[in-house]
N, C-alpha and C positions, 0 to 999 in steps of 0.2 A: 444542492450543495454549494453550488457558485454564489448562490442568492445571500448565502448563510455565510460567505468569508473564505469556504478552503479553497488553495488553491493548486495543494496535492493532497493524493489520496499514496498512503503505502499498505499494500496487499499483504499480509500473512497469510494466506489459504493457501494450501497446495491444490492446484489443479485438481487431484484425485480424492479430494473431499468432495463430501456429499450436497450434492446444488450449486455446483461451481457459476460464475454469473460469464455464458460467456461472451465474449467481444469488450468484455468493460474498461480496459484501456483504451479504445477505437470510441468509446462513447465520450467517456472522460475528456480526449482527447479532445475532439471535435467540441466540445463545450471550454477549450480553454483549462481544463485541469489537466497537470502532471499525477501520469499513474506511473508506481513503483512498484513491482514485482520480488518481491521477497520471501519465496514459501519458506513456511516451516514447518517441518513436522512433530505438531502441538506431541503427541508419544514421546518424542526422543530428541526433545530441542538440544540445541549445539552452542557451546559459547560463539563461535563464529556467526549464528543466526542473530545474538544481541549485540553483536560487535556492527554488525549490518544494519541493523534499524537503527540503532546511536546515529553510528556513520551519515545515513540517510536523515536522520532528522538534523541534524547539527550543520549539514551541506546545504537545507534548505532554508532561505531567511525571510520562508513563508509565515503570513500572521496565523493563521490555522491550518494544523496537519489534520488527516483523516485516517486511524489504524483502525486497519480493517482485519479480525483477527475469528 
């Protein structure tokens, strides 16, 4: 991913989805990528959860985001 430009990644998965990756902020980290944590839950999304990722994208004046959803 670093190789390729991003240089944050922002997480949509809730923890309690199925195949959660885990440590993947501590990896990210450790290679120089910002990891963002933002679950949501794909059933019953919330204005508040697209108010958050906007948020998040528009605070970072990364060349390449990475949503992970």
């Amino acid at each position: 991913m670093k190789g390729a430009g991003y240089a944050t990644v922002i997480n949509l998965v809730p923890k309690s989805h199925e195949n959660p990756l885990s440590n993947e902020d501590k990896i990210l980290n450790s290679i120089g990528i910002r990891y963002i944590y933002l679950p949501v839950v794909f059933t019953n999304p919330k204005h508040d959860d697209f108010d958050s990722v906007v948020d998040a994208l528009e605070s970072r004046d990364d060349y390449r985001i990475w949503v992970r959803c």
